[in-house]
C-alpha positions in Angstrom: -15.9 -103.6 72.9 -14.3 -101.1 75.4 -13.0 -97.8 74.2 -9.5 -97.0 75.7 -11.1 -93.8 77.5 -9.2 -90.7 77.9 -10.5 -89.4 80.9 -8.8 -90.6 84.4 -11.0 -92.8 86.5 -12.8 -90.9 89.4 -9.8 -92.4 91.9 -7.2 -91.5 90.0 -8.2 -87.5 89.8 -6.7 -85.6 92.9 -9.3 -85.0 95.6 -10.4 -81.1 96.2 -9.5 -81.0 99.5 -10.7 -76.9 99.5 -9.3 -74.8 102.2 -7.7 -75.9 105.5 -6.3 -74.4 108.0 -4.4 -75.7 110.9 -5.0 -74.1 114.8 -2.0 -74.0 116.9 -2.5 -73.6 120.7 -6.1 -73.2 120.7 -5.3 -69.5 118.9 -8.9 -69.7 117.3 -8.7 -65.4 116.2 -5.3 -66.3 114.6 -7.0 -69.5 112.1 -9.7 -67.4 111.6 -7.8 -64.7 110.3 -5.5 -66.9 108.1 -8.6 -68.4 106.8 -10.0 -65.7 106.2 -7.2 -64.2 103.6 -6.9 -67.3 101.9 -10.9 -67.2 100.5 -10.0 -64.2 99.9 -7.2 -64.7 97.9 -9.3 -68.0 96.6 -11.3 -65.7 95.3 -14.4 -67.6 96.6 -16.2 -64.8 97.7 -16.2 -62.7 94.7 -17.2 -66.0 93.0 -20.0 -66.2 95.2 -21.2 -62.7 94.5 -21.0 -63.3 90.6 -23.5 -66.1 90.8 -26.0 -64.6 93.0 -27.3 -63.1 89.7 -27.9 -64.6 86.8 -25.3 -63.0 84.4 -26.5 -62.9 80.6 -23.7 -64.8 78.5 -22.8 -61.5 76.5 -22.4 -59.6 79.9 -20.1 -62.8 81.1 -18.1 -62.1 77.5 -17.5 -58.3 77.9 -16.5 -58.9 81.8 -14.0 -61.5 80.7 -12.5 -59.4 78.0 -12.0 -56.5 80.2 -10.5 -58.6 83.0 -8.0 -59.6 80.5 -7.1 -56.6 79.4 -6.7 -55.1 82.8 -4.5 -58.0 83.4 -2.5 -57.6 80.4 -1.9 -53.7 81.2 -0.8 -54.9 84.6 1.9 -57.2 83.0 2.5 -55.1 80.4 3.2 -52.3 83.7 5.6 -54.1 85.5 7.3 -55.0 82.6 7.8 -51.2 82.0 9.3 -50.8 85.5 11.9 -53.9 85.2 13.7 -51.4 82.6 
């Protein structure tokens, strides 16, 4: 009668902790600033901005596309340099 599902049970999966950052001698600017580059780099805040606004799903194609492209000339530029 049961299925042998392929999906992990919910305790299995690993937990999204999201970001953390540890404070060392009560240097509060110091966190803040360490947290503050890793949402950056998290891209959470760009995220954030992108979903403000509903985004038509043709828009959401053409964005996508020229992200990868930008990301494949990037490649394909350091790739040129290496030689």
């Amino acid at each position: 009668m049961y299925r042998n599902y392929k999906h992990k049970r919910r305790e299995d999966r690993p937990k999204d902790t999201g970001l953390m950052v540890t404070v060392y001698d009560n240097n509060l600017e110091k966190a803040l600033r360490i947290f503050k580059k890793k949402v950056q780099k998290a891209g959470v805040l760009k995220e954030i901005k992108m979903r403000s606004q509903y985004e038509k799903p043709s828009d959401k194609r053409q964005r996508k596309k020229k992200e990868a492209v930008k990301r494949w000339r990037k490649l394909q530029k350091k790739l040129e340099e290496r030689l």
